[in-house]
N, C-alpha and C positions, 0 to 999 in steps of 0.2 A: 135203598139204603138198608144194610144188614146192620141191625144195631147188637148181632151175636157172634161177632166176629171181627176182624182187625182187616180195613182194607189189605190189597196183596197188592194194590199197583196205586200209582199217582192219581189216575185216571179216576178209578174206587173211592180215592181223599178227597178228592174232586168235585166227585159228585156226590159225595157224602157229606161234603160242606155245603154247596150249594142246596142241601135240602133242610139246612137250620132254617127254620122260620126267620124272619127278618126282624121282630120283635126279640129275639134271643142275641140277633147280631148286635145290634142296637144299644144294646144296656153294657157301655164301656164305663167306667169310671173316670170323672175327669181328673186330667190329672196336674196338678199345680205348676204354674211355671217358673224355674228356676232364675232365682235372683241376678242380676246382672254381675258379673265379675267387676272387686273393685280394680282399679289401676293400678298397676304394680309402679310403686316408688322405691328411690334410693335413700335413707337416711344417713345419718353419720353412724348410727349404730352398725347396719349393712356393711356401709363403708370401711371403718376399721378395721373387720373381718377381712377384709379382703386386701388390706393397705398394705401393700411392701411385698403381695403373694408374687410379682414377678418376676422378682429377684429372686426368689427361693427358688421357682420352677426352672 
């Protein structure tokens, strides 16, 4: 690993990763899990919106 210079091939990233110590890899931040989506409903509010649009189109 040349730590003064910029790999030049995949190969160089490669093996330039594989030489982070494992104790470096390791330290991810967890990361929260996103809330379940709620249900999508129809109200009459929604509804209205939409009430009579067929005729127009």
């Amino acid at each position: 690993m040349n730590t003064l210079t910029e790999p030049e091939t995949l190969a160089e990233l490669i093996s330039d990763c594989a030489s982070i110590p494992a104790d470096l890899r390791e330290q991810r931040p967890s990361t929260p899990t996103p809330p379940a989506p709620r249900p999508w409903t129809v109200d009459e509010t929604c509804h209205s919106q939409v009430e009579g649009l067929g005729e127009y189109v």
